[in-house]
GUZA-238220 format. One record per residue (C-alpha): residue number from 1; residue in three letters; y, x, z. Coordinates in pm, 1 decimal. Each point is the difference from the previous one (the first is absolute). Example, Ala and Ser with C-alpha at 12.3 -4.5 7.8 and 13.67 -1.06 7.14 Angstrom:
<recs>
{rec 1,ALA,{-450.0,1230.0,780.0}} {rec 2,SER,{344.0,137.0,-66.0}} 
</recs>
This chain:
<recs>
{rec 1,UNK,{-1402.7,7162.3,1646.5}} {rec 2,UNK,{173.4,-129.3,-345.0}} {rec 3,UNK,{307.3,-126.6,-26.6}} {rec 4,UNK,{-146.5,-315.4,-96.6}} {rec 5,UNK,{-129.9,-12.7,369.3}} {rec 6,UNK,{321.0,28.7,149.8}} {rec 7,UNK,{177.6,-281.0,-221.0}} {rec 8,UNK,{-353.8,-180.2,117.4}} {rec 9,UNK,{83.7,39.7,349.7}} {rec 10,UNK,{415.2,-54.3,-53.2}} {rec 11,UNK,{-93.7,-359.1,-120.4}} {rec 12,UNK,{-203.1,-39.8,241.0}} {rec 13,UNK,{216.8,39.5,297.7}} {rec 14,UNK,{269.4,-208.4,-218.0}} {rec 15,UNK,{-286.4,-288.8,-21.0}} {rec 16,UNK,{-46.3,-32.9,357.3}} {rec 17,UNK,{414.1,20.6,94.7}} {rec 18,UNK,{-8.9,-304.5,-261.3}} {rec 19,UNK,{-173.0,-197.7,223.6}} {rec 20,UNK,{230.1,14.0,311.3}} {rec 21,UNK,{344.4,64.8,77.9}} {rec 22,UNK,{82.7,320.9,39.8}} {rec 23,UNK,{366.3,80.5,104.3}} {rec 24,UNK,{173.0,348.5,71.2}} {rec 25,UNK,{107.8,-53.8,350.1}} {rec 26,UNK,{78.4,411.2,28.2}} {rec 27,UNK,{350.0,-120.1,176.6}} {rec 28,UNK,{-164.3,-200.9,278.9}} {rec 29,UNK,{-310.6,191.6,52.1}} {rec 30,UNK,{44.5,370.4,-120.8}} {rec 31,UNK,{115.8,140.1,365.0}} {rec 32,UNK,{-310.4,-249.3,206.0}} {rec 33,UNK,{-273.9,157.5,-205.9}} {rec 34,UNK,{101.8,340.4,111.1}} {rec 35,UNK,{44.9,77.9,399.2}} {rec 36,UNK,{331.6,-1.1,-23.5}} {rec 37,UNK,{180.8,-42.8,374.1}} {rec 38,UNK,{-305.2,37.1,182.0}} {rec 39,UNK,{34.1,353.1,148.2}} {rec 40,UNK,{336.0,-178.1,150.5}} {rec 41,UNK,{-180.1,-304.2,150.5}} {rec 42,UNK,{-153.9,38.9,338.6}} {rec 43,UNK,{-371.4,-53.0,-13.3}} {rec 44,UNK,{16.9,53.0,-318.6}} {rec 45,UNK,{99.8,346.5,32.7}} {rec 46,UNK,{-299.9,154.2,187.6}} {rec 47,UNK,{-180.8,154.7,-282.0}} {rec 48,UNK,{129.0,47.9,-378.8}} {rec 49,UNK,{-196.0,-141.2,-251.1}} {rec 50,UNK,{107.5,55.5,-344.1}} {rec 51,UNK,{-243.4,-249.6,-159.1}} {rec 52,UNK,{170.3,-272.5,247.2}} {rec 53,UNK,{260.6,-287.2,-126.5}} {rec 54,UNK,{243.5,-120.5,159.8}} {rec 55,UNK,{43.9,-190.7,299.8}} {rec 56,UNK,{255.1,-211.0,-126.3}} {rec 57,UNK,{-277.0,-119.4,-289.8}} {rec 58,UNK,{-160.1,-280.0,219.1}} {rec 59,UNK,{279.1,-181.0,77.0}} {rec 60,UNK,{85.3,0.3,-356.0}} {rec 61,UNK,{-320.8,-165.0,-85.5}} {rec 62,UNK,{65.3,-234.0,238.2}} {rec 63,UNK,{383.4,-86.0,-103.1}} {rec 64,UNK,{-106.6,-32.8,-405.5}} {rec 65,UNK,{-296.9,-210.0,106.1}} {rec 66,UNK,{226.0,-251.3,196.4}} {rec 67,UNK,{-240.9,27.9,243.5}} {rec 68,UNK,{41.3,-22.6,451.0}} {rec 69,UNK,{-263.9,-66.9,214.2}} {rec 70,UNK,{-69.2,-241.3,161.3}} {rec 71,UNK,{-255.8,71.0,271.4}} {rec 72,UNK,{-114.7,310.1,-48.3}} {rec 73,UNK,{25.6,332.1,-225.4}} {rec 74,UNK,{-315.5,38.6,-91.6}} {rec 75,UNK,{-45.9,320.0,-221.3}} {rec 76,UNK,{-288.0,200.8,-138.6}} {rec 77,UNK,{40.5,358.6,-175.8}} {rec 78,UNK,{-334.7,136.8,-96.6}} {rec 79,UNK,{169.3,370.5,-43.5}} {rec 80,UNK,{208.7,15.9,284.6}} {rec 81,UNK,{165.1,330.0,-39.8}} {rec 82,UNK,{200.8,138.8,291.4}} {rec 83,UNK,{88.0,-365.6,52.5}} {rec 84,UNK,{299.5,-31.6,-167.2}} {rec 85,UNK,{-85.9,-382.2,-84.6}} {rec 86,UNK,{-167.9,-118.0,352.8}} {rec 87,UNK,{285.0,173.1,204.3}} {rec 88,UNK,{243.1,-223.0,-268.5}} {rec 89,UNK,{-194.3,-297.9,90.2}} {rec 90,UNK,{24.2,58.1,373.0}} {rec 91,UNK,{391.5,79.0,-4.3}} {rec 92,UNK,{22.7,-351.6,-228.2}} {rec 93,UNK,{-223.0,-187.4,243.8}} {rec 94,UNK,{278.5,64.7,293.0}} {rec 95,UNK,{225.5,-12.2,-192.9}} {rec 96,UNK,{-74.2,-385.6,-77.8}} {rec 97,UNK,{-170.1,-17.3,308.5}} {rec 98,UNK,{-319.7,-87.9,-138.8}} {rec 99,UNK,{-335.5,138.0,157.0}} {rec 100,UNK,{-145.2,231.2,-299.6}} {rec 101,UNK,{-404.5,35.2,-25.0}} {rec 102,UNK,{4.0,316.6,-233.4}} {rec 103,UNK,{-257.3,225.8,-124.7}} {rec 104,UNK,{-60.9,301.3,-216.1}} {rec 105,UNK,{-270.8,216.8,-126.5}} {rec 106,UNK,{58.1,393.0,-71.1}} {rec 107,UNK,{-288.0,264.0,-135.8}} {rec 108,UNK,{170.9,366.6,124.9}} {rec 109,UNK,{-13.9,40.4,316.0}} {rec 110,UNK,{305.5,145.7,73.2}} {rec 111,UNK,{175.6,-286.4,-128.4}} {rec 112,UNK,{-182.9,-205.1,153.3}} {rec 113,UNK,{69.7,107.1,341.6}} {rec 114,UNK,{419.4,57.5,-95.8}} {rec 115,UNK,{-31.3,-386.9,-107.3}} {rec 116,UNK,{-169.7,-97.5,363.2}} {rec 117,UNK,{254.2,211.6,194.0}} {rec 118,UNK,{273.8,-199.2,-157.7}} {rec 119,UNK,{-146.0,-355.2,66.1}} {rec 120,UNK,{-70.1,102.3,362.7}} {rec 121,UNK,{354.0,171.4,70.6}} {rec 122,UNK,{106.6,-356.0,-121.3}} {rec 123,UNK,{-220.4,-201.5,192.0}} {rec 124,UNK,{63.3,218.3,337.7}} {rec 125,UNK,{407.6,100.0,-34.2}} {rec 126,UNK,{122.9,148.8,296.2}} {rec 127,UNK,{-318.1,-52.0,234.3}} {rec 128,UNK,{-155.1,229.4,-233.5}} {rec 129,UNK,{266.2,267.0,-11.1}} {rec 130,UNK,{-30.0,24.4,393.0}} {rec 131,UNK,{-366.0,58.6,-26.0}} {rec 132,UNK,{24.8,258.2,-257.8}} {rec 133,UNK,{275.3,177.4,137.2}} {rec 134,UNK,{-214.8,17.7,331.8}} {rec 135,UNK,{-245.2,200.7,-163.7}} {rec 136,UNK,{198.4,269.5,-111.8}} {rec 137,UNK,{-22.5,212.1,276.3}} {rec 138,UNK,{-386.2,7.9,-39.5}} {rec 139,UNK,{-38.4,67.1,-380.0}} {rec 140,UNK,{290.7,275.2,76.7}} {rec 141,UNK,{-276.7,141.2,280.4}} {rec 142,UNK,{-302.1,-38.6,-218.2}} {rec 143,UNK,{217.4,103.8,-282.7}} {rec 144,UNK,{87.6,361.8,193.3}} {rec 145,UNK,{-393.3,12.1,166.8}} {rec 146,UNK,{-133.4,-22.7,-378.1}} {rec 147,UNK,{211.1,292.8,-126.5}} {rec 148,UNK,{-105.6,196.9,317.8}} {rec 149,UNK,{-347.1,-16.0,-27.5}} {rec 150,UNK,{-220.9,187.3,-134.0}} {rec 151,UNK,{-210.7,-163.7,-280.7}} {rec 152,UNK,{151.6,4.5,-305.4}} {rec 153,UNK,{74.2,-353.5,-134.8}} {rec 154,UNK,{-84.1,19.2,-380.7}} {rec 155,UNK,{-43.9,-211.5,-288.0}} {rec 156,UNK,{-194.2,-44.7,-299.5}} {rec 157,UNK,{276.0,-49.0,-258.5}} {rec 158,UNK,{45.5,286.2,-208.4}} {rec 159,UNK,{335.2,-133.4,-106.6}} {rec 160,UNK,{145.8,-13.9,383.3}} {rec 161,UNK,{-200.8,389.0,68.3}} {rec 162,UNK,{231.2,109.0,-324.7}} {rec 163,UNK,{225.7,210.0,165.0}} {rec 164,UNK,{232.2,-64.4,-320.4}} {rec 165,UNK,{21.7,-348.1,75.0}} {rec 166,UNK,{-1.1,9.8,362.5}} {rec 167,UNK,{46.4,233.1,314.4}} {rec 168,UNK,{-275.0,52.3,173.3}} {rec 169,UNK,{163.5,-67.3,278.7}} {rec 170,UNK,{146.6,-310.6,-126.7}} {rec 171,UNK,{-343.2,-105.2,-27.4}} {rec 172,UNK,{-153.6,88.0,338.1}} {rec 173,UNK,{350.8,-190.0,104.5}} {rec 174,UNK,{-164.9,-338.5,-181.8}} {rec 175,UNK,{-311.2,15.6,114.0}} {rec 176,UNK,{108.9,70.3,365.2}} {rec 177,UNK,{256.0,-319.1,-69.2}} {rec 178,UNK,{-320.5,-190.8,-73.2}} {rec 179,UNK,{-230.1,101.7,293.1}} {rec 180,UNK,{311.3,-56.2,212.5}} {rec 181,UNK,{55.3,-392.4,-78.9}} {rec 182,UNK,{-358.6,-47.8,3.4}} {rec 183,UNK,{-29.1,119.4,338.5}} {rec 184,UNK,{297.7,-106.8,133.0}} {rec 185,UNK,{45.9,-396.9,-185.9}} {rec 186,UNK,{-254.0,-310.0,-151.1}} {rec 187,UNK,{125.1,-302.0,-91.4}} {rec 188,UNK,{314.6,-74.9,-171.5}} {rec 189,UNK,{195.8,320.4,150.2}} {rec 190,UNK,{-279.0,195.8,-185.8}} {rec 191,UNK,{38.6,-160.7,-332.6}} {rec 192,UNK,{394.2,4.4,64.5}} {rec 193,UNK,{-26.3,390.5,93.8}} {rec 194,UNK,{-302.9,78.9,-275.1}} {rec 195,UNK,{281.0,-146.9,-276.6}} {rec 196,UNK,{275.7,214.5,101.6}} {rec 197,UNK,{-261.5,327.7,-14.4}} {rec 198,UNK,{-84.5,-130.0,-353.1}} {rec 199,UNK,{391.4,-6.3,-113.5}} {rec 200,UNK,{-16.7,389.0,122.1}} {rec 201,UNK,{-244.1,141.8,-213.3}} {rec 202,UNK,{211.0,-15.4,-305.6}} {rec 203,UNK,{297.5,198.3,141.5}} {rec 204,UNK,{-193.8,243.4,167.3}} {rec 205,UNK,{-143.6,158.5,-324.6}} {rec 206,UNK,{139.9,111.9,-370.0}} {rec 207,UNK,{-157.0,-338.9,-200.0}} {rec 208,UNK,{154.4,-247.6,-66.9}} {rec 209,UNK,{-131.8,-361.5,-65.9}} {rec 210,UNK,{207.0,-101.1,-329.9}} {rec 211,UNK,{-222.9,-298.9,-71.7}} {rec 212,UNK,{-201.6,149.6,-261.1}} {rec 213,UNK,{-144.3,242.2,189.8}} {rec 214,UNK,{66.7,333.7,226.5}} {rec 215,UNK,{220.7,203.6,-145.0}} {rec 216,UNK,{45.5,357.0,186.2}} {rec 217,UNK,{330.8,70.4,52.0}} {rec 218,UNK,{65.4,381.3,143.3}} {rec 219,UNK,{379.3,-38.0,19.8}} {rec 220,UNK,{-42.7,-279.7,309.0}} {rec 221,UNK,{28.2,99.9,344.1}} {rec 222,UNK,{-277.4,-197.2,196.1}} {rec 223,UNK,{95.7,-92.8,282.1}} {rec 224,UNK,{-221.8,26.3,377.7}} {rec 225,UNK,{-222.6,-286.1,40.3}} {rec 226,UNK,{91.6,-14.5,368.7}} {rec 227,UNK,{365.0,-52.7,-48.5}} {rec 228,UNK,{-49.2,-230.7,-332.5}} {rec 229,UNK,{-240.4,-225.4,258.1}} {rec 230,UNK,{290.0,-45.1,258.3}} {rec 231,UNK,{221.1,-114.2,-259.2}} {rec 232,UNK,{-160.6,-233.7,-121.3}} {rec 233,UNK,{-130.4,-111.4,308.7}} {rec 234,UNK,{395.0,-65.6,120.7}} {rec 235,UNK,{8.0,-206.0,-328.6}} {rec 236,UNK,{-237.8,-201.1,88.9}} {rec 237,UNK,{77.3,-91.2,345.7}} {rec 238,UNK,{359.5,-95.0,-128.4}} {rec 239,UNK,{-144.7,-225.5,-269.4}} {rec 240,UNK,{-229.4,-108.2,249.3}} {rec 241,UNK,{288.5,-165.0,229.2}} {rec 242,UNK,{169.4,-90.5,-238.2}} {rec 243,UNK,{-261.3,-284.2,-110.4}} {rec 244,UNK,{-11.8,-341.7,103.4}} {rec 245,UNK,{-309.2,-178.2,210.9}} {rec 246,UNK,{-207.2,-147.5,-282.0}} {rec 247,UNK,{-11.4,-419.0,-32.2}} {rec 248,UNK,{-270.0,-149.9,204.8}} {rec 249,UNK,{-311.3,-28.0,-188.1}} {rec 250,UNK,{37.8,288.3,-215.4}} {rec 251,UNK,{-260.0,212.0,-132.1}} {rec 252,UNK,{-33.8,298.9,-204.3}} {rec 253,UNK,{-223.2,273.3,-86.8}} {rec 254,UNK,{-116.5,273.1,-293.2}} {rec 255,UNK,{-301.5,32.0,29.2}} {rec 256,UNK,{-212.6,344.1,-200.3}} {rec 257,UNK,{-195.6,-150.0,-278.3}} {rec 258,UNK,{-37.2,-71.6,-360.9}} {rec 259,UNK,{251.6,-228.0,-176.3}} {rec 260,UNK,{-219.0,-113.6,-257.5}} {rec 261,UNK,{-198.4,-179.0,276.7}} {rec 262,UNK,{104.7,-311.9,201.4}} {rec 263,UNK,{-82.5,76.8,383.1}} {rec 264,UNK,{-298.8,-182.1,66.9}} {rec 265,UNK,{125.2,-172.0,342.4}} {rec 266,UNK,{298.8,-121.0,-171.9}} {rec 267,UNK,{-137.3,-340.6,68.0}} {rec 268,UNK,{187.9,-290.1,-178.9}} {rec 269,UNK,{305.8,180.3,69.2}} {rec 270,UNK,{273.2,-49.1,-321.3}} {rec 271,UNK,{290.0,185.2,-120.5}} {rec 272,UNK,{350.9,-147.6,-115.0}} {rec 273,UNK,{54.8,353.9,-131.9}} {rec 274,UNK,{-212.3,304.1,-168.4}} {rec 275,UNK,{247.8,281.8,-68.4}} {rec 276,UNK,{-129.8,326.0,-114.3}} {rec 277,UNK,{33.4,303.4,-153.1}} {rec 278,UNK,{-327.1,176.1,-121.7}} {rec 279,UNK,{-51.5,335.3,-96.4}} {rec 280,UNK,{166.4,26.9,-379.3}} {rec 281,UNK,{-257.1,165.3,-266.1}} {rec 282,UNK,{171.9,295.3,-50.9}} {rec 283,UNK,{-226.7,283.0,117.3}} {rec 284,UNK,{114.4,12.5,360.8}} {rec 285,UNK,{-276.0,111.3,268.2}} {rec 286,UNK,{178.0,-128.4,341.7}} {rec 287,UNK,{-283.6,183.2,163.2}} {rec 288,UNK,{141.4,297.1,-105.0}} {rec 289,UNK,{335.1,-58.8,61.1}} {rec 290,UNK,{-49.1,-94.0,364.4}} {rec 291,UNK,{-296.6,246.7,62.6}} {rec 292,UNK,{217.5,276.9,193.1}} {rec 293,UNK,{91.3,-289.9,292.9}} {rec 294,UNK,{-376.4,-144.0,8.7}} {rec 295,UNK,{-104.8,356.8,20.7}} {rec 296,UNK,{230.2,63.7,280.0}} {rec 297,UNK,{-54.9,-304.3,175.8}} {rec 298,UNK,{-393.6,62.5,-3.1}} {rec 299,UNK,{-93.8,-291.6,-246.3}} {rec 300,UNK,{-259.1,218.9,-194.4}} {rec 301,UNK,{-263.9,228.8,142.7}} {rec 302,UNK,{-47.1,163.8,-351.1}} {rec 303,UNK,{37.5,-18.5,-358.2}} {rec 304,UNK,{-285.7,-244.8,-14.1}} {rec 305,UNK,{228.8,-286.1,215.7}} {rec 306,UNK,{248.2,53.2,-255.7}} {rec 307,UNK,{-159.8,-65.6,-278.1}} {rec 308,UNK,{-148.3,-345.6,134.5}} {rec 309,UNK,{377.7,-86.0,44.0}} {rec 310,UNK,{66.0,54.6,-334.5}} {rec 311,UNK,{-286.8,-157.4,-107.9}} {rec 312,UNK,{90.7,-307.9,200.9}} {rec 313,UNK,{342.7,-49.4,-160.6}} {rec 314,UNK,{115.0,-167.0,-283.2}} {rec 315,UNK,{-74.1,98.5,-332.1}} {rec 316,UNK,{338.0,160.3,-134.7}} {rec 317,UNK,{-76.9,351.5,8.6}} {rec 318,UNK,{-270.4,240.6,-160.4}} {rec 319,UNK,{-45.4,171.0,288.2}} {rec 320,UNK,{-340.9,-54.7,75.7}} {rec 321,UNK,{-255.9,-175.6,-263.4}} {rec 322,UNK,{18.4,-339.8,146.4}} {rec 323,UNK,{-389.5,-200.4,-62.3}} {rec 324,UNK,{99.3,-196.1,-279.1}} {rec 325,UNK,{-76.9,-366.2,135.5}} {rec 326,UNK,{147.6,-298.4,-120.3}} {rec 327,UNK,{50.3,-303.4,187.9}} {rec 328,UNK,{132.1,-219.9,-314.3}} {rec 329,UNK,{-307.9,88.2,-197.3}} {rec 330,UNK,{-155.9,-208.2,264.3}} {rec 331,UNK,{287.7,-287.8,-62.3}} {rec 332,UNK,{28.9,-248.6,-240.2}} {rec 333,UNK,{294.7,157.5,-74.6}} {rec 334,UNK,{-205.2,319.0,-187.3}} {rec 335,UNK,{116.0,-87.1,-366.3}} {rec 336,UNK,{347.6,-105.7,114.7}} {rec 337,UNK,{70.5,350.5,169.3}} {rec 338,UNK,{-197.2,197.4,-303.3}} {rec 339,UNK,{247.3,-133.4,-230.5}} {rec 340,UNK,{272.5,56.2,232.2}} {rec 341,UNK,{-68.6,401.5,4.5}} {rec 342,UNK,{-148.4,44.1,-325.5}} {rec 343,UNK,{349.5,102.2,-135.5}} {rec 344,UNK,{55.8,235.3,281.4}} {rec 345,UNK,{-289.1,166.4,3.8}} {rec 346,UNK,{39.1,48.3,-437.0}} {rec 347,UNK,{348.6,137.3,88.1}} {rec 348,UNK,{-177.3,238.5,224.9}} {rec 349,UNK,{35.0,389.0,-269.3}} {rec 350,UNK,{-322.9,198.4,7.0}} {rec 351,UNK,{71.2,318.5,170.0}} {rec 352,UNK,{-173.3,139.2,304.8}} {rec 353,UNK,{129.9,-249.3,195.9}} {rec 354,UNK,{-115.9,-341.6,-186.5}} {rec 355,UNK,{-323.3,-42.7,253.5}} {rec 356,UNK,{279.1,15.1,284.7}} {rec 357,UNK,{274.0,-217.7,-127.2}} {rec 358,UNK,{-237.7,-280.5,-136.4}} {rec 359,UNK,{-220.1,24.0,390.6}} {rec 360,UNK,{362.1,-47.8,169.5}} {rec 361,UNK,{106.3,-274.8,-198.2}} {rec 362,UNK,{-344.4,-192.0,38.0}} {rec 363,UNK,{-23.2,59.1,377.8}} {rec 364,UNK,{373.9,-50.3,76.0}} {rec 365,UNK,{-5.7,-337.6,-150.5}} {rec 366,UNK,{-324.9,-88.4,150.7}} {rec 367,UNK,{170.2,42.5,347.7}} {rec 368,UNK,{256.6,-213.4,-134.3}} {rec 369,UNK,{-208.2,-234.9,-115.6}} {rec 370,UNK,{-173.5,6.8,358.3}} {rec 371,UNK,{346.5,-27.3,176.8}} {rec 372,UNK,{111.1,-289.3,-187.0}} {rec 373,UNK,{-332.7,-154.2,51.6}} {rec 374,UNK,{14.7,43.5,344.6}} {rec 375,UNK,{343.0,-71.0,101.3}} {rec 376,UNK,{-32.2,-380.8,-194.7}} {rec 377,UNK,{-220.4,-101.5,299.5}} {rec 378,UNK,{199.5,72.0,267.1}} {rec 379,UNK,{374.8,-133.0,-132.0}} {rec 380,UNK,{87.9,-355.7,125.7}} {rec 381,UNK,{3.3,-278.6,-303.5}} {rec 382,UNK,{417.4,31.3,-33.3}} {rec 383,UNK,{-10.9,358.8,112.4}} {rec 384,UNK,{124.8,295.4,-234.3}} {rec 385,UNK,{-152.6,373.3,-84.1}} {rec 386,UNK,{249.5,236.2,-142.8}} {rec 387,UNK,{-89.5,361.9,-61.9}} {rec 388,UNK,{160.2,328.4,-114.3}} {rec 389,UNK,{-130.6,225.3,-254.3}} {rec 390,UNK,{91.6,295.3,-249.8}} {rec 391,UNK,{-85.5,69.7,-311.2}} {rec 392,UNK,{-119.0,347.8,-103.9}} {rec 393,UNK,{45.3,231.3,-298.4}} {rec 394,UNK,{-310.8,215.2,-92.2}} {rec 395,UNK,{-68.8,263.7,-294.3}} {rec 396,UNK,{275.9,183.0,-134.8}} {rec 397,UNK,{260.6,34.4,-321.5}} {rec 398,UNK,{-156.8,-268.7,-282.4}} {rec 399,UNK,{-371.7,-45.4,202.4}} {rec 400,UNK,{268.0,-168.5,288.4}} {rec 401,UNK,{-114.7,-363.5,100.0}} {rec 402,UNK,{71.0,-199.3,298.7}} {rec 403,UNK,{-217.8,-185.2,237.1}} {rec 404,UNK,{226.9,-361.5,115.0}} {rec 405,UNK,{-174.9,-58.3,311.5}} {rec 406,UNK,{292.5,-289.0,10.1}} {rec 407,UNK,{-145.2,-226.8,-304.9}} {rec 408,UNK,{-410.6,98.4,50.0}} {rec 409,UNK,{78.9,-65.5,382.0}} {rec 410,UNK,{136.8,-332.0,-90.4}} {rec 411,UNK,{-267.3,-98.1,-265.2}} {rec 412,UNK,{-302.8,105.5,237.2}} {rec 413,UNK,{215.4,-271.4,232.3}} {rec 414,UNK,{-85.7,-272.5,-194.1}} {rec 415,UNK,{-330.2,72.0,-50.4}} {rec 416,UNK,{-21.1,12.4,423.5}} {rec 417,UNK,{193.5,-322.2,36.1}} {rec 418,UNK,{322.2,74.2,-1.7}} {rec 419,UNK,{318.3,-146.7,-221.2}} {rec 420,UNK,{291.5,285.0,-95.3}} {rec 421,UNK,{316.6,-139.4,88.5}} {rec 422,UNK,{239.9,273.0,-97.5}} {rec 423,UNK,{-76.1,384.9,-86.9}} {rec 424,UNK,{322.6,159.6,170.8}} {rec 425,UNK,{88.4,337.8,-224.0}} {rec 426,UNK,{150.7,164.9,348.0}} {rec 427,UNK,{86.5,365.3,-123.6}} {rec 428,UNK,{-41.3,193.6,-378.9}} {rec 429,UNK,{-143.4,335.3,22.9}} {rec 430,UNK,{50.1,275.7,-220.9}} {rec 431,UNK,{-192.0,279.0,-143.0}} {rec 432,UNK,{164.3,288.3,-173.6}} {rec 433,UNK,{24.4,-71.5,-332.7}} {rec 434,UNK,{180.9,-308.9,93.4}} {rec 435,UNK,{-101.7,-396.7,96.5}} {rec 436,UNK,{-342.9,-132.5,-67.6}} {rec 437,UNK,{-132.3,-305.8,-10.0}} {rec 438,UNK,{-180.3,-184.0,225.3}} {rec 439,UNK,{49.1,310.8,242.6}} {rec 440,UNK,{171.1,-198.6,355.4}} {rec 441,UNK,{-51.2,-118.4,330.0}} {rec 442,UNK,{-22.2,-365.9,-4.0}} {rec 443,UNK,{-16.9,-298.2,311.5}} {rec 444,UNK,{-270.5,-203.5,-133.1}} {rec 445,UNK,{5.2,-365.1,154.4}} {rec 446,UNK,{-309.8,-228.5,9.3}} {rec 447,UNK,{-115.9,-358.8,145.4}} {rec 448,UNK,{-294.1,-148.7,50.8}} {rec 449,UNK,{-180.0,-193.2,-276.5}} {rec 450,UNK,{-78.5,-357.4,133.8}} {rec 451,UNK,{-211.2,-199.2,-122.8}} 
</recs>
């Protein structure tokens, strides 16, 4: 890379904020794009995710759009997350008593089935709390019979049989945990009881999720899956009670699937609202970050069902060598995105990590590109999509450049059909060595083109 490249790609980035406003909103937005509060909001609370925002950030939409409903909340996110934005949507919809027809999409499993758990404890309240609580007595019998017996329940996870990481104990407590709700629950208790297993993993072992990846920390004191699982089951009866019965007509569901794709039986169905976060392009392998709770909660057989999960994510992380397909090369929108990246990918420096870098940034914006796509044909003709994304510094010292997902995200929008209304600067980050440009977390807001 020459330092002719990175002035190339500087005035590049400075081109496309030319062409829409662009406003530092870091006051109004910098503590929604962050889960701030959430750990202290029932529902909410029932498993941390750092990569989260908050649940305050939906209303806030709503307020600076100026917009109510006035039938119905309809709402698609097409990377759903542990929920954070359909559980919003579903508190709003009583809140205005409006019925809500909500739906999201999430890739990891694990999230996935957090997400579901949430939208269920909503749906069923108190009814559900009974039926839960009256299976606690058999998942404590099955729970004790497990540990009794004699076969050996193991696992194929070399990181959960790492006796630095976790107890082996610990471990035969998480996998009796498992065989005990699966024995003793189905239905909604199960998913309710499967998410508050999940939230024990972490605690019972020395790593520690710190959004990047695992980091093994030998100073923590883990603490016994058995007695983490109670806790948070208590948790989530309380929350459960504590929620109102839903508005008539209300649905809502997460379903396990690829956000990139439009479910084919949507039907006709249309969105007011598309509100989404996507994985940022920063290197992060969610796979890996979540693998000790899939492992524990018996979502891979071996190494081999791993690697098709990473393989069926998004491309933001190196991973695994992702096949280098290209839906806009099939587009009439092939020249248009060429252009688009062509300073990027110059920026990229040569080192051992060029073939990498330049793979990433084609495939991440290629599942952008097929997002974008996809999400124009399901969003009603006055309806809004607003997403969340950070940019992401790469190389190091004077080969540094940074990848703003914020302005390529919003170009490869009005190539799919989209106008930008306003790119939202929500928070500055910082590298050491000081500020750099371009490197945020923005609220990007679009609206359909019509014709």
């Amino acid at each position: 890379m020459t330092t002719d490249a990175l002035a190339a790609l500087d005035e590049h980035y400075r081109t496309l904020e030319r062409k829409w406003r662009v406003c530092d909103r870091s006051t109004d937005y910098g503590r929604l794009v962050v889960p701030n509060g959430n750990m202290d909001e029932p529902i909410h609370r029932w498993f941390h995710l750092k990569e989260a925002y908050s649940a305050q950030l939906l209303p806030r939409l709503f307020k600076d759009a100026g917009w109510c409903p006035q039938d119905e909340i309809s709402l698609f996110d097409p990377f759903a997350g542990s929920g954070t934005t359909l559980v919003s949507a579903f508190a709003i919809s009583n809140q205005d008593e409006k019925p809500a027809h909500l739906l999201g999409i999430e890739r990891n499993p694990i999230i996935q089935l957090v997400a579901s758990a949430k939208l269920a404890a909503l749906a069923g309240g108190s009814k559900l709390a009974n039926q839960v609580e009256g299976l606690l007595g058999s998942v404590a019998t099955e729970y004790n019979a497990c540990l009794r017996a004699s076969r050996v329940y193991e696992t194929p996870s070399v990181t959960l049989n790492n006796e630095k990481y976790f107890d082996r104990s610990y471990v035969s407590s998480l996998l009796a945990l498992r065989k005990a709700i699966d024995r003793a629950a189905e239905g909604i208790p199960w998913l309710i009881l499967r998410t508050c297993l999940a939230a024990s993993v972490e605690p019972a072992g020395r790593l520690r999720r710190d959004g990047r990846a695992l980091r093994y920390t030998p100073e923590r004191r883990p603490v016994h899956p058995k007695a983490s699982f109670d806790q948070f089951v208590k948790v989530c009866l309380s929350d459960m009670r504590g929620c109102v019965n839903p508005i008539e007509g209300t649905h809502a569901e997460v379903r396990l699937g690829d956000g990139r794709m439009i479910p084919s039986d949507i039907g006709d169905k249309k969105f007011d609202w598309i509100v989404f976060s996507p994985p940022y392009p920063n290197n992060i392998d969610y796979t890996e970050v979540y693998k000790t709770e899939a492992w524990a909660l018996g979502y891979y057989d071996d190494t081999a069902d791993m690697r098709r999960q990473r393989l069926s994510t998004v491309r933001s992380h190196p991973s695994v060598a992702f096949p280098e397909e290209y839906s806009y090369a099939q587009s009439v929108s092939r020249k248009e995105v060429n252009q688009l990246l062509a300073p990027l990918l110059a920026a990229v420096p040569s080192d051992r990590y060029t073939t990498n870098r330049r793979r990433i940034i084609r495939g991440y914006f290629d599942d952008m590109f097929q997002v974008l796509k996809s999400c124009r044909q399901v969003l009603s003709g006055d309806g809004r999509l607003v997403f969340v994304v950070g940019n992401s510094v790469h190389g190091t010292a004077d080969s540094r450049f940074v990848i703003a997902a914020d302005l390529i995200m919003a170009a490869l929008a009005e190539l799919t059909g989209w106008k930008v209304e306003e790119v939202r600067v929500a928070r500055w980050t910082t590298r050491r060595g000081g500020k750099v440009p371009f490197l945020r977390e923005s609220v990007v807001c679009l609206a359909p083109v019509t014709k």
